[in-house]
C-alpha positions as CSV (number, residue, x, y, z in Angstrom):
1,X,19.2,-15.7,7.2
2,X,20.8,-12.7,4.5
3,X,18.7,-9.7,3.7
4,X,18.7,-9.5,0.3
5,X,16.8,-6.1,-0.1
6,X,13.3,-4.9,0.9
7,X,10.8,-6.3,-1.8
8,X,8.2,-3.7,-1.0
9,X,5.9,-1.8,1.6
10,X,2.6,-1.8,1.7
11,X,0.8,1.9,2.0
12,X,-3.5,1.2,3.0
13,X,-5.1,4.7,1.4
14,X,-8.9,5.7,1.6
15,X,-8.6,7.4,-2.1
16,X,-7.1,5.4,-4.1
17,X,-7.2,6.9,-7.6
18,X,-5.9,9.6,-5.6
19,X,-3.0,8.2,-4.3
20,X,-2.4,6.2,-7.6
21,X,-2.2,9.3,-9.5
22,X,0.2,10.6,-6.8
23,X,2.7,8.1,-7.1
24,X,2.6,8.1,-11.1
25,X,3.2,11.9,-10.9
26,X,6.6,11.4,-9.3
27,X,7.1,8.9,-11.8
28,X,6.6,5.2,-10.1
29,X,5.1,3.0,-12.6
30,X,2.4,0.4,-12.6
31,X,3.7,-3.6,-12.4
32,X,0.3,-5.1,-11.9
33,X,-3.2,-4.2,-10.3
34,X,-6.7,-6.1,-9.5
35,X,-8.9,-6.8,-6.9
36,X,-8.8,-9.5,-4.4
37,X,-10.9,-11.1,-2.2
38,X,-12.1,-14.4,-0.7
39,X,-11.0,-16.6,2.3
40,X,-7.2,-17.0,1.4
41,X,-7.2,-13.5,1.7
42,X,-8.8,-13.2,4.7
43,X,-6.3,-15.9,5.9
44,X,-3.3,-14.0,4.9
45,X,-4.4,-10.7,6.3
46,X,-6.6,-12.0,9.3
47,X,-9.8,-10.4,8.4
48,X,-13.0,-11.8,7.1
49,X,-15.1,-11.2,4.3
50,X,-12.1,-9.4,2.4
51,X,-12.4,-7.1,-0.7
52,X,-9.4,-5.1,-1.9
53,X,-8.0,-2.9,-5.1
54,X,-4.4,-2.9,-5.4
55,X,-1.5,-1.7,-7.2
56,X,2.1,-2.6,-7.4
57,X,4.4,0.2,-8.3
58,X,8.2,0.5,-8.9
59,X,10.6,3.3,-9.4
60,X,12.0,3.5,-12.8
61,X,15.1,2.4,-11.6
62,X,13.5,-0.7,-9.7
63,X,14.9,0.0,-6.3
64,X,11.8,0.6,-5.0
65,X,8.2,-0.8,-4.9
66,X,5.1,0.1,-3.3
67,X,2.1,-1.5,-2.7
68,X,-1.1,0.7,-3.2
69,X,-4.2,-1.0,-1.2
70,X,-7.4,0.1,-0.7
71,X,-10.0,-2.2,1.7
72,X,-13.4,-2.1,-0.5
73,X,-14.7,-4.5,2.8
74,X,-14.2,-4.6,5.8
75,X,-14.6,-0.9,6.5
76,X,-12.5,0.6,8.9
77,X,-13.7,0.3,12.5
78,X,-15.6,3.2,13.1
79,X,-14.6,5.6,16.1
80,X,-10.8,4.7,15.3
81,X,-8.6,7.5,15.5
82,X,-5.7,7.9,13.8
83,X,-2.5,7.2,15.4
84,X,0.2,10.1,17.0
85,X,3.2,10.2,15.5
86,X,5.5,8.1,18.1
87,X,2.8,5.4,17.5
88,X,5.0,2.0,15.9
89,X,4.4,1.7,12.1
90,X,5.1,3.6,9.0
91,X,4.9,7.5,9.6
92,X,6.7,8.7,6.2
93,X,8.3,7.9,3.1
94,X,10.8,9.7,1.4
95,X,11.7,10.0,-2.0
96,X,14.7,11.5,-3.8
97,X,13.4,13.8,-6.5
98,X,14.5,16.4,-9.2
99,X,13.0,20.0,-8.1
């Protein structure tokens, strides 16, 4: 198996009008957004009872795409902490920008 290139990553926010408007201030630009929810869902993502908003967002130059997701239900498990830094997963993202 090739890798072709990295299709997107997927960024879980608590504020996600927030965050949206983040993204669209350095330019990224909306390909799609809804809710979802049900069992296949669930399935996918190996929760229950799953409600989620979402946005799919590319760079201009379509090199890049982010998934926006924010979990409507489940909540987060209360009494979780967040993670240190040298804890596996995504810690940053970096953008090329004009200053």
């Amino acid at each position: 198996m090739k890798l072709h290139k990295i299709d997107h990553v997927g960024i879980v926010v608590k504020d996600f009008a927030t965050a949206l408007a983040f993204f669209l201030e350095l330019g990224l630009e909306v390909q799609g957004e809804g809710i979802a929810e049900g069992d296949w869902v669930g399935n996918v993502i190996g929760l229950q009872d799953v409600k989620v908003a979402y946005a799919m967002l590319w760079t201009p130059d379509g090199g890049a795409n982010i998934e926006l997701i924010h979990f409507h239900r489940p909540p987060a498990e209360e009494g979780s902490q967040q993670s240190v830094v040298n804890t596996p997963g995504i810690r940053h993202l970096a953008f090329v920008v004009e200053d």
